[in-house]
C-alpha positions in Angstrom: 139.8 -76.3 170.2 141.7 -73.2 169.2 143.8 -73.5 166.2 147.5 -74.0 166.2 148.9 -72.8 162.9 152.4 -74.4 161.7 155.5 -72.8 160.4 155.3 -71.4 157.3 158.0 -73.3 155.2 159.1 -71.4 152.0 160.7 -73.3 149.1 164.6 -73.2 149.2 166.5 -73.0 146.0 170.4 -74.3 145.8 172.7 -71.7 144.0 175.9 -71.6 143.4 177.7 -68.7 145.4 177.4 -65.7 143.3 177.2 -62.3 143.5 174.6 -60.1 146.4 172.1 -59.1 144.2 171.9 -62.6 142.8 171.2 -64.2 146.1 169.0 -61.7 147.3 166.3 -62.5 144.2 166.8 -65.8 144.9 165.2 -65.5 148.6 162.9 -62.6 147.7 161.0 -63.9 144.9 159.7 -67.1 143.2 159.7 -68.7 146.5 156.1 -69.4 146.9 154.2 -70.8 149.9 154.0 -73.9 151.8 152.7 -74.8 155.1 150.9 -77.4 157.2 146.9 -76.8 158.3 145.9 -78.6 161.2 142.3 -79.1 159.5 141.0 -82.0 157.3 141.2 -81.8 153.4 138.0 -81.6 152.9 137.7 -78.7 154.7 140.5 -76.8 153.3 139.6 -78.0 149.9 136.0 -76.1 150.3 137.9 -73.3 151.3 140.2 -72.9 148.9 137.5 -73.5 146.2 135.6 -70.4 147.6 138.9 -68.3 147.8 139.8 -69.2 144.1 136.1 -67.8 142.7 136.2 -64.8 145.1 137.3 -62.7 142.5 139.9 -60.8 144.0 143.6 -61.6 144.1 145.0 -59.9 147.4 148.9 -58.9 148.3 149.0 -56.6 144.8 147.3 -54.0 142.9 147.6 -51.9 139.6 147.1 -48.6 140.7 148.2 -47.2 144.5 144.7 -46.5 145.0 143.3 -49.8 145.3 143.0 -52.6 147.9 143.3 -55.0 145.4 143.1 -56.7 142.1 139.6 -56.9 141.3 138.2 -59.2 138.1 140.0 -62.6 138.5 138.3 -66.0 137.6 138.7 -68.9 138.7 140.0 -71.8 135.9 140.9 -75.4 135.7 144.0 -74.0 133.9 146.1 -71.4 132.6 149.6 -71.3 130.6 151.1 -69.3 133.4 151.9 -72.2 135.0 153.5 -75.8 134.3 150.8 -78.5 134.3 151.0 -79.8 138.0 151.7 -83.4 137.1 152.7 -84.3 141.7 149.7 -85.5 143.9 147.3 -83.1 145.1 144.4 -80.9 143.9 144.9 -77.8 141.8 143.5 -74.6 142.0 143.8 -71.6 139.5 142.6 -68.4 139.8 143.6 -65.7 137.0 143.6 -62.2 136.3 143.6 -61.4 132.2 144.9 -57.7 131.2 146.2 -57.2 134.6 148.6 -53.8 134.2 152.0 -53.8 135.9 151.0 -55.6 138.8 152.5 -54.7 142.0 155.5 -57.2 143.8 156.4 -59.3 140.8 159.7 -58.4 140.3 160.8 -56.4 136.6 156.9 -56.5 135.8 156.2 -53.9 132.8 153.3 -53.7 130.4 149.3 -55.9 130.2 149.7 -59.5 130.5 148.5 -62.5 133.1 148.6 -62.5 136.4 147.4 -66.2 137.9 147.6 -67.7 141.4 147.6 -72.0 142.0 146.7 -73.5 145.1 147.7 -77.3 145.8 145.7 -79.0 148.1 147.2 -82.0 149.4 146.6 -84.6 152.3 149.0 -84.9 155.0 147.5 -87.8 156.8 143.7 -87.8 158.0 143.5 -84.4 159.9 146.3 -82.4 158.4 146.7 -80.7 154.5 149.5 -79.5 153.1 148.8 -76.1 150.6 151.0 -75.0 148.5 150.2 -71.2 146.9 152.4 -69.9 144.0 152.1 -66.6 142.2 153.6 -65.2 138.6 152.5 -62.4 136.0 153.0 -63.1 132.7 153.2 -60.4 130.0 151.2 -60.4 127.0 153.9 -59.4 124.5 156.9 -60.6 125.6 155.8 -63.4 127.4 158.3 -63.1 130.1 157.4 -64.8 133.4 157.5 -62.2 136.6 157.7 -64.4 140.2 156.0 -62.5 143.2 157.6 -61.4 146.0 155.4 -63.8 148.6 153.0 -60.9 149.2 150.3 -62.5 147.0 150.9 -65.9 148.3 150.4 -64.8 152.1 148.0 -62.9 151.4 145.7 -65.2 150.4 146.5 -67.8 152.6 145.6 -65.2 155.4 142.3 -64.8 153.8 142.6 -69.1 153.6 143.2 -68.7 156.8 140.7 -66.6 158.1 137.7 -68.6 156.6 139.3 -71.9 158.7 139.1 -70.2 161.9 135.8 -68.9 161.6 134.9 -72.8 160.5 136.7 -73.5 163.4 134.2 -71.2 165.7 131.0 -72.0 164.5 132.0 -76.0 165.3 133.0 -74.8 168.9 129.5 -72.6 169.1 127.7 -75.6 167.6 129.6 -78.0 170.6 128.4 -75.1 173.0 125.1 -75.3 171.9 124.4 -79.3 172.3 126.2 -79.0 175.4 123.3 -76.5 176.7 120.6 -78.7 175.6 122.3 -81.7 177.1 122.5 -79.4 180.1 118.4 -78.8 179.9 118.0 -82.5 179.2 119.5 -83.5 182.6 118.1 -80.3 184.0 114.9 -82.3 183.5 115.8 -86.0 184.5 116.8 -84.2 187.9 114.0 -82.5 188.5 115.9 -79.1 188.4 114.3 -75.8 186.8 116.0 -74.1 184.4 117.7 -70.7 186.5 120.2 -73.9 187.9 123.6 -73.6 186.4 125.0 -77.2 186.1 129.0 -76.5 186.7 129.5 -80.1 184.6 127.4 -82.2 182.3 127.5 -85.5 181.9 129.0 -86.7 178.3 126.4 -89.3 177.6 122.7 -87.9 179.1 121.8 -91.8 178.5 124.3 -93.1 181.5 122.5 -92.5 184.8 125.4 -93.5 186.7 127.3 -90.5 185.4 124.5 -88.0 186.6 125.6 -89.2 190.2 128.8 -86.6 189.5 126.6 -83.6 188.2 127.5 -80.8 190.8 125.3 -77.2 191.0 126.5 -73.6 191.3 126.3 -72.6 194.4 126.6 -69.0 193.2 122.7 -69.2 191.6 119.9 -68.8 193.7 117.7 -71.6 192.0 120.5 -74.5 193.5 119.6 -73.1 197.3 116.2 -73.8 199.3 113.7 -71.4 198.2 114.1 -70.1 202.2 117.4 -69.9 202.0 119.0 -66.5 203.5 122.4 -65.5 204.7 122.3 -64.7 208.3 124.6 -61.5 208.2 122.1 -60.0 204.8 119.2 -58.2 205.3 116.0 -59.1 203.7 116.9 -56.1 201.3 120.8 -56.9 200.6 119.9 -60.8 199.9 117.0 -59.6 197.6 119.7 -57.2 195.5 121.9 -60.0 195.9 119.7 -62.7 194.0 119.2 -59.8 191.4 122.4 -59.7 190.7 123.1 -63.0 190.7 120.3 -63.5 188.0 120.0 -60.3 185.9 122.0 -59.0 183.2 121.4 -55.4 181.1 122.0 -55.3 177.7 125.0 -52.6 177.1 125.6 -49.7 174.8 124.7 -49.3 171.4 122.5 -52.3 172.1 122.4 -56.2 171.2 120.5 -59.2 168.8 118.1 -61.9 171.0 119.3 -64.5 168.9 117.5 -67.9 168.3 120.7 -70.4 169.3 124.1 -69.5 170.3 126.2 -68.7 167.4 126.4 -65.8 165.8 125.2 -67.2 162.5 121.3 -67.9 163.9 118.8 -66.1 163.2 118.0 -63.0 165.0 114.6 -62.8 166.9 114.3 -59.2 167.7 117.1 -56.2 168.8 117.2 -55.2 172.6 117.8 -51.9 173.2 120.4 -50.5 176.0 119.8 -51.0 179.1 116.8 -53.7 178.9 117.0 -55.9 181.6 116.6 -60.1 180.9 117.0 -63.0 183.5 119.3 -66.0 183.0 118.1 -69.1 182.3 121.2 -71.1 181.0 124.6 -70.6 181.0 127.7 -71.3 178.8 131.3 -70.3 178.9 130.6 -67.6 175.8 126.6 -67.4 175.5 123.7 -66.6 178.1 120.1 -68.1 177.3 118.0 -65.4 178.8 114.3 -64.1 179.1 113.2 -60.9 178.7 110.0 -59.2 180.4 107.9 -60.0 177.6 108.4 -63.9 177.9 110.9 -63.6 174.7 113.4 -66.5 175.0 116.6 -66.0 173.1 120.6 -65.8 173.4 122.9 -63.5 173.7 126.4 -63.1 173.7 128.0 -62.7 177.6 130.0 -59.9 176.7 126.9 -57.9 175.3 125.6 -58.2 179.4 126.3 -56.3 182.1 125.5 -56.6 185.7 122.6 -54.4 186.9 123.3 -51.9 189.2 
């Protein structure tokens, strides 16, 4: 499932009709961030969690040099905000002594800068997150609102850890799906160089293993004395090869132990070793290489020999 992200909805504030400039600081700061994720609270909630003790509060910086502000915490309050008192969990993450951060408008002097997250459900597979910035100074006290840049900023970095959540479920879903492939591999007798074009969805329904179909395009679904009448003995033994080898490609590539790109690594193949295909999967190919190492590698880490 790819991720559809929503509209980003920013906080409207009614005015009065004034003057240019006034208008303009109305839409360009103070606005904060609100927006719909398609992915459970629970989910989002762990996420946000994570983001808040990362340290580092992105979209401003106190010198032009840096990336970021480094040296925030994470707390379960600060005065630079209003005690939430709507529905929702609350986040803080907070930056003491923070110099004339960058995009909070007027900001001058050492005071506070502190982000809030709002975490609340929208329904069983939906959240709604709210993200607010504001820099405080020490002295004065005044209150400084951000531009937006902190705000989507670190929902982009929000948003990053969700889709790679999001990829390790459909690696996980690719996985089972190649053991349920071996599973059925096995009921029908099949060895394992087969390529099953579907699987069934439950392995314990024999009346659904009636639909399994086989590629035709692997050599292991034809009879072992199978040949095409216009190949030569030589051009239908390069054609199996291809059909069944792969070469690892330049600078090289991990045998890994299951296929996602968080397992385990079982040993590094250098360019241009060749493996044969045992399974495959749309992103993934379980392979074996000519020491009898069984592993899996990534499809676009293979190319075809030559």
């Amino acid at each position: 499932m790819s991720i559809r992200w929503c509209v980003v909805f920013f906080l409207t504030i009614a005015v009065p009709l004034g003057s240019f400039a006034r208008e303009k600081d109305v839409l360009q700061y103070g606005e904060g961030l609100i927006i719909n994720i398609p992915f459970p609270i629970d989910e989002v909630t762990q996420v946000v969690t994570d983001v808040a003790d990362n340290g580092i509060i992105r979209g401003t910086k106190e010198y032009s040099k840096d990336e970021y502000i480094k040296g925030a915490e994470s707390a379960a309050s600060t005065p630079v905000f209003e005690p939430w008192k709507d529905a929702g969990k609350v986040f803080y993450k907070v930056r003491r002594q923070a110099l004339d951060p960058w995009n909070f408008k007027d900001s001058t002097d050492v005071g506070t800068l502190g982000v809030r997250y709002v975490v609340q459900p929208q329904g069983e597979k939906n959240t709604v997150l709210r993200i607010d910035a504001l820099f405080v100074e020490d002295n004065s006290h005044r209150a400084h609102k951000s531009n937006g840049s902190v705000e989507n900023s670190e929902y982009k970095d929000i948003q990053d850890r969700l889709a790679a959540i999001e990829l390790v479920k459909k690696e996980t879903d690719e996985a089972l799906q190649a053991k349920q492939q071996q599973a059925t591999k096995k009921d029908f007798g099949l060895d394992n160089q087969t390529e099953l074009l579907s699987t069934p969805s439950d392995a314990g329904e024999s009346s659904s293993r009636d639909n399994v179909s086989l590629s035709s395009s692997m050599p292991s679904s034809r009879p072992a004395s199978y040949t095409d009448a216009s190949q030569t003995p030589e051009q239908h033994l390069a054609d199996l090869k291809r059909q069944t080898q792969r070469v690892v490609k330049a600078p090289g590539a991990p045998l890994k132990s299951a296929p996602f790109h968080s397992a385990s690594t079982l040993r590094s193949l250098n360019p241009g070793t060749e493996v044969l295909i045992v399974i495959v999967t749309p992103y993934w190919l379980g392979v074996e290489t000519h020491e009898g190492d069984h592993g899996w590698i990534r499809l676009d880490e293979l190319e075809t020999t030559p």
